[in-house]
C-alpha positions in Angstrom: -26.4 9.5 -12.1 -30.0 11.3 -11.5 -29.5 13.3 -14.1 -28.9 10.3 -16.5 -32.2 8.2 -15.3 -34.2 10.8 -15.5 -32.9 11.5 -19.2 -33.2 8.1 -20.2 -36.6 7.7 -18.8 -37.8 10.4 -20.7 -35.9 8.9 -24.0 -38.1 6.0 -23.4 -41.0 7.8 -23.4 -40.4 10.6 -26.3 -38.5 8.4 -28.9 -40.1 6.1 -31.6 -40.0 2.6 -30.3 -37.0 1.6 -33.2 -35.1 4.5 -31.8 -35.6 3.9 -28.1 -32.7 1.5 -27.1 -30.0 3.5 -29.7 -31.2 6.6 -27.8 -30.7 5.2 -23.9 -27.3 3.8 -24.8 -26.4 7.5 -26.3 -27.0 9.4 -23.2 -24.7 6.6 -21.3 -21.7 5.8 -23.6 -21.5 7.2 -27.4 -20.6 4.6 -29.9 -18.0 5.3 -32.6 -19.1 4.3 -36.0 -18.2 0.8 -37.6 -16.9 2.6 -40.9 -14.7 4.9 -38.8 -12.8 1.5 -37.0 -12.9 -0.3 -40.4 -10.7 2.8 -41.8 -8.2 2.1 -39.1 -9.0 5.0 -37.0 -9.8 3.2 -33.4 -6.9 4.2 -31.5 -7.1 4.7 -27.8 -10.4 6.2 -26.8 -12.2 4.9 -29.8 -11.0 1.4 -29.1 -13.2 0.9 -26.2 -15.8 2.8 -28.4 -15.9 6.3 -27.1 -14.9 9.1 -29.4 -12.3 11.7 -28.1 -14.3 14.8 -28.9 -17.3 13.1 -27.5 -19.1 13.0 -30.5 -20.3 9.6 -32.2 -18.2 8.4 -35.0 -15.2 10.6 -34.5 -11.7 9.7 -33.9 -10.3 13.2 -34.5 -10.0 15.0 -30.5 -7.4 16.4 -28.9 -5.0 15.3 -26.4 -5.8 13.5 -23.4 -5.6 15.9 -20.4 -5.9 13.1 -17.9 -2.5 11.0 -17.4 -3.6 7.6 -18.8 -7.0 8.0 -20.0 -6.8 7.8 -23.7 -5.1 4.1 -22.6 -7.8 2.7 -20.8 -10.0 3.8 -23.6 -11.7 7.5 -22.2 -11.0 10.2 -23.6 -11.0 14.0 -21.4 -13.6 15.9 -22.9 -16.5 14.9 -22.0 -20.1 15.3 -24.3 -22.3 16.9 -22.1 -25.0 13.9 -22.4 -22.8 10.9 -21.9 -22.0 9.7 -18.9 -19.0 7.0 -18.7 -17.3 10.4 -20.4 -18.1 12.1 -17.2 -17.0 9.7 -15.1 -13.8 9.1 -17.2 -12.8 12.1 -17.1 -13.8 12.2 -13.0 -12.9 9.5 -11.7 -10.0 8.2 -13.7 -8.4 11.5 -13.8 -8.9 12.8 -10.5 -7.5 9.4 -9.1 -4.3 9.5 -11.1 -3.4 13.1 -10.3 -3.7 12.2 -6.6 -0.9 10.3 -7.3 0.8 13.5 -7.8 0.1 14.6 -4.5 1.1 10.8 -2.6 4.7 11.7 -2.8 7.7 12.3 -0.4 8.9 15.8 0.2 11.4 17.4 2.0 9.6 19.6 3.9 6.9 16.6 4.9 9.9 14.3 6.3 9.0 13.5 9.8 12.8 15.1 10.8 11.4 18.1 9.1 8.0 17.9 10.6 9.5 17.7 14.0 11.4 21.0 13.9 8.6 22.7 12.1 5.7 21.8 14.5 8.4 23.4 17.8 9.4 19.9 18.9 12.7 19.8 20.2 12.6 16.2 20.9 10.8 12.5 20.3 8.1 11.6 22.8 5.0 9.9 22.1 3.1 12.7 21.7 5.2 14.3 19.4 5.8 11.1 17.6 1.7 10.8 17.0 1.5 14.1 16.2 4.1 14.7 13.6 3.0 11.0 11.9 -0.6 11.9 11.8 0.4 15.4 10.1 2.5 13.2 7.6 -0.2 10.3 6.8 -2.7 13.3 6.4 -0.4 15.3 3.8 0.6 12.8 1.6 -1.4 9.1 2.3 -5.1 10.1 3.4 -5.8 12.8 0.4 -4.9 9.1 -2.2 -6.7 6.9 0.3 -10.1 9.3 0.0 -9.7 9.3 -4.3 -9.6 5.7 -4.2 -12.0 5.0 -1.8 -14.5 7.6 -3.4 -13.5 6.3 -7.0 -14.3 2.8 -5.6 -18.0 4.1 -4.1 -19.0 5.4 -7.6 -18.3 2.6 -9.5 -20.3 0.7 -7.4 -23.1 3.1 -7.9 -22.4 3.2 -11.4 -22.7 -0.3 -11.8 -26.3 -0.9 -9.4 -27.5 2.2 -12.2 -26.7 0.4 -14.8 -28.5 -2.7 -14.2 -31.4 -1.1 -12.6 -32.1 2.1 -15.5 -30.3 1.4 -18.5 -29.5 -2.4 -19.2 -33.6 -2.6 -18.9 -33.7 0.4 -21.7 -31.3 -0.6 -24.1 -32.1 -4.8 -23.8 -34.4 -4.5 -27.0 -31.5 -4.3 -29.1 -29.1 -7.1 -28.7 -26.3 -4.7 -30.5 -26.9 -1.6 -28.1 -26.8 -3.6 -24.6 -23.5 -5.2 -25.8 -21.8 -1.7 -27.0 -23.4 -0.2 -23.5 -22.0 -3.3 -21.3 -18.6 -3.5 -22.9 -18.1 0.8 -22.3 -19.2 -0.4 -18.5 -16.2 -3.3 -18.6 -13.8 -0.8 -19.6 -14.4 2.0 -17.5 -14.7 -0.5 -14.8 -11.2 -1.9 -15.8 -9.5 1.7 -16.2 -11.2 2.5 -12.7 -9.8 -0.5 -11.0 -6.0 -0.3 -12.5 -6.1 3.3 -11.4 -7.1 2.9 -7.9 -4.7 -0.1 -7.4 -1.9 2.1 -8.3 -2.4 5.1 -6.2 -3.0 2.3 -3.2 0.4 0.9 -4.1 1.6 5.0 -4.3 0.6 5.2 -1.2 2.2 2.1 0.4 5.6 2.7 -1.6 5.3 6.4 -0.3 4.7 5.3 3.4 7.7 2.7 3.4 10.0 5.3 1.8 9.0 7.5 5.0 9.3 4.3 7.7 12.7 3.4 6.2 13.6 7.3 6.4 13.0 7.4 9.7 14.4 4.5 11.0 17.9 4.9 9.3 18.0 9.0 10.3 16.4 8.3 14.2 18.1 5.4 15.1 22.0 5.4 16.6 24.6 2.9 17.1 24.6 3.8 20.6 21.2 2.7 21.2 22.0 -1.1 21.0 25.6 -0.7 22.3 24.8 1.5 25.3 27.4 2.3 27.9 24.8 3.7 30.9 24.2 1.8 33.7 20.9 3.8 34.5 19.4 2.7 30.8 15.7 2.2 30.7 14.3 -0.6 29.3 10.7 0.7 29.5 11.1 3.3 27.1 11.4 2.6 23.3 14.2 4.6 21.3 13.0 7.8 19.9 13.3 5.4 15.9 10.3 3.5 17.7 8.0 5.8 18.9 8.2 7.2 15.6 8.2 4.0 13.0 4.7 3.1 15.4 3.1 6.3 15.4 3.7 6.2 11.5 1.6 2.9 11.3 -0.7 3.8 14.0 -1.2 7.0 12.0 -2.0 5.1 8.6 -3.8 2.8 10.2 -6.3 5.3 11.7 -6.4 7.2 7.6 -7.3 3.2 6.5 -9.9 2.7 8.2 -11.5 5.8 7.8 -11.2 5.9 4.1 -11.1 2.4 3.1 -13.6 -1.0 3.1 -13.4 -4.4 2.5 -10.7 -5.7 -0.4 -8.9 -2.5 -0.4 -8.6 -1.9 3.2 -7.6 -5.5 3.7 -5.1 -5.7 0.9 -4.1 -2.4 1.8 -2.9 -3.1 5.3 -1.6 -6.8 4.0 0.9 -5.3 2.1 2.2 -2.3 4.7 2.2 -5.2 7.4 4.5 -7.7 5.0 6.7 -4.9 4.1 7.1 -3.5 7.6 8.5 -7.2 8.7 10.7 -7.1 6.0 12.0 -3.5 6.8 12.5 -4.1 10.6 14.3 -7.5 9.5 16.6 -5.6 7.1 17.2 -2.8 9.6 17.9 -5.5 12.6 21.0 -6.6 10.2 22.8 -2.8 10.5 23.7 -3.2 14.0 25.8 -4.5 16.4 24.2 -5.2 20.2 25.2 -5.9 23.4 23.5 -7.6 26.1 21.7 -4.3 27.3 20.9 -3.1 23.2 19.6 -6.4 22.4 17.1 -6.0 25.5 16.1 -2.4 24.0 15.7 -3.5 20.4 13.4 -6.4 22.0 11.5 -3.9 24.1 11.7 -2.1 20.1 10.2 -5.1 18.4 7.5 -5.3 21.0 5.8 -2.3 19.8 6.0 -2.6 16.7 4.2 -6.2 16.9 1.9 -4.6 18.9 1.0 -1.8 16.9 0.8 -4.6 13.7 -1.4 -6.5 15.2 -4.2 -4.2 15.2 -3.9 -4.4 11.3 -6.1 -7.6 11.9 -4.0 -9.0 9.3 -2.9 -13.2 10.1 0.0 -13.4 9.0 1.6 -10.5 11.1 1.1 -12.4 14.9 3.4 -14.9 12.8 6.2 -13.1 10.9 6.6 -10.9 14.1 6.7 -13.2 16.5 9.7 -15.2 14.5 11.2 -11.8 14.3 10.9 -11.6 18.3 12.5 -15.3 18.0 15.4 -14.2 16.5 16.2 -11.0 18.7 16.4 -14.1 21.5 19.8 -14.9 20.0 21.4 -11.5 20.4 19.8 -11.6 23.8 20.6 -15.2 25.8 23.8 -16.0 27.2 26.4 -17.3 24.8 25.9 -20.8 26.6 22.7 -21.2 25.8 22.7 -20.7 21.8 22.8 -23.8 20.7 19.6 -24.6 22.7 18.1 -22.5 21.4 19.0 -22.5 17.8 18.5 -25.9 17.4 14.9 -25.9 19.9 12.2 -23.1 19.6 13.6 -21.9 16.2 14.8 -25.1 14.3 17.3 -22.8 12.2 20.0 -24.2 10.3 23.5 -22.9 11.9 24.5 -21.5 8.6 21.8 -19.1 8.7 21.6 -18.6 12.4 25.1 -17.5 12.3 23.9 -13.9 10.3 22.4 -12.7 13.6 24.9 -14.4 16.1 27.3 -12.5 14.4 25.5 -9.4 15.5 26.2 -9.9 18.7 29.0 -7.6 20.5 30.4 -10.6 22.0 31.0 -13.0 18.8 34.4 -12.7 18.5 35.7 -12.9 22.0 32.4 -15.2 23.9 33.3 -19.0 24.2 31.7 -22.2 24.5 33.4 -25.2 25.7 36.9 -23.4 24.8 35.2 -22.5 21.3 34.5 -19.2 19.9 30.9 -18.7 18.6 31.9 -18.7 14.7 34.0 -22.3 15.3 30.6 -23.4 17.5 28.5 -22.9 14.6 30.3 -23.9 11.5 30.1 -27.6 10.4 33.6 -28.6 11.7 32.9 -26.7 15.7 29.4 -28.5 15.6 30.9 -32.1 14.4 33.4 -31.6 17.4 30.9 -30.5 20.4 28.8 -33.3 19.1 31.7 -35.5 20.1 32.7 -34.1 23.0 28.6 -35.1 24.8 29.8 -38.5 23.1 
């Protein structure tokens, strides 16, 4: 943006004072001629006023190069004096085609990853290092576009007020076609960056549920070993945290303010969500509920460091419910009805992950019969 105030300062010094404002607003957006959008021709790049061949009045250029562009109103090639074209063609484009690059491939699954890097098996240090090899492949490189997309539009905008609203405001016609380019290229900027930040989140949760659904056995929550640790998370854990660790780490060294907290909103919503759904593919006994709680630990843990509020609460409600698959069948209904004020309807999903709902009983009554309308109408009775 030197380049363009040093340009436009010497337009206001070597043009004829009627010419002066036309002249600034050239070198920062060209204008495409009122005759040409009367004939019908404003279509895509000359819409928002910039002509595809990046000459003024033209609606004649050739296909756009850069994948949405010609939508948000910029066209690829560039004239070599204007600079929203520049930037267009920059910052729009080289934001979308990291979208390209924010995908999930074979070769970059963390199973794949694992093998690849000589690990034979999960640890922590493994874990980390495998996740911060993913995060860096396929999240950080999308991360970096938007954050430096985000940067220059901020520049852009502080350059525009300070050199070239002041040269073009003595024409009432120019500051309005110069201001409305800025709106749009401002609009296009913003639409792309939020969708290579949701890319990157959609990408991220594809790997998370990839890796819980391939890492995590049966056998981990229905264990048969007397000698089972309880200190340890399963090898699905250490890797589902060192993931968010990972892309926490590549969040807050790429991204500020809005986008970093929106950013890590959204992961920390959809990782409660996933750990819910994956809860609900299980069966556990006594000694696998106390794993999967030892599980959902670290993941709150790791969550919390988002910073985000609402993640102390949706995790700790998750932590609630792992309480019924791990308290005695006995004490249920305290708790149900307590700390967790759940219908019995909807408790009864995650009693009936328990290993013992079909043959555990309360007060002669089997755990489905306790918690249906007629069992809880008849034990109400029975305190009576």
């Amino acid at each position: 943006m030197a380049w363009n105030a040093e340009a436009t300062a010497r337009a206001l010094k070597l043009s004829a004072p009627p010419q002066a404002a036309r002249n600034c607003r050239m070198l920062f957006h060209h204008l495409v001629a009122a005759a040409a959008a009367a004939a019908g021709g404003t279509t895509g790049a000359a819409a928002a006023g910039i002509s595809a061949d990046g000459g003024e009045g033209s609606t004649s250029g050739g296909g756009s190069g850069v994948p949405g562009a010609a939508g948000a109103g910029f066209a690829p090639t560039a004239h070599p004096g204007c600079l929203l074209e520049h930037l267009a063609r920059h910052i729009i484009g080289g934001v979308e085609f990291s979208l390209e690059m924010c995908s999930v491939g074979g070769g970059s699954s963390l199973g794949g990853l694992l093998s690849k890097m000589g690990f034979s098996s999960v640890s922590r240090a493994s874990a980390s290092q495998v996740a911060g090899a993913f995060v860096g492949d396929k999240i950080r490189k999308a991360l970096e576009a938007a954050h430096v997309a985000t940067q220059v539009m901020a520049a852009l905008q502080s350059h525009y007020s300070g050199t070239v609203a002041p040269a073009v405001s003595g024409s009432v016609a120019e500051l309005s076609s110069a201001s409305s380019a800025l709106l749009a290229l401002i609009r296009a900027s913003e639409d792309s960056i939020t969708a290579v930040l949701s890319k990157s989140v959609d990408t991220f949760m594809t790997q998370m549920e990839r890796v819980l659904t391939s890492e995590q056995r049966r056998s981990d929550f229905t264990p048969r070993d007397d000698t089972l640790s309880f200190d340890k998370p399963t090898a699905a854990c250490l890797l589902g945290t060192a993931l968010l660790a990972a892309l926490q780490d590549a969040a807050i060294a790429t991204l500020e303010g809005p986008n970093r907290q929106q950013f890590l909103a959204e992961v920390t919503c959809r990782s409660h969500q996933l750990l819910l759904a994956h809860m609900m593919r299980y069966t556990y006994s006594p000694a696998g509920a106390l794993k999967w709680k030892k599980d959902v630990n670290e993941y709150a843990e790791v969550l919390a460091s988002f910073g985000v509020p609402s993640a102390a609460e949706d995790m700790g409600h998750l932590l609630q419910l792992v309480n019924v698959l791990v308290v005695a069948p006995e004490s249920l209904l305290g708790l149900v009805n307590g700390s967790l004020r759940m219908a019995h309807r909807d408790a009864l999903q995650f009693i009936a992950l328990r290993e013992d709902f079909k043959t555990a009983k309360v007060d002669g009554k089997t755990l489905l019969q306790l918690f249906s309308a007629e069992g809880m109408e008849r034990h109400i009775g029975q305190q009576r």
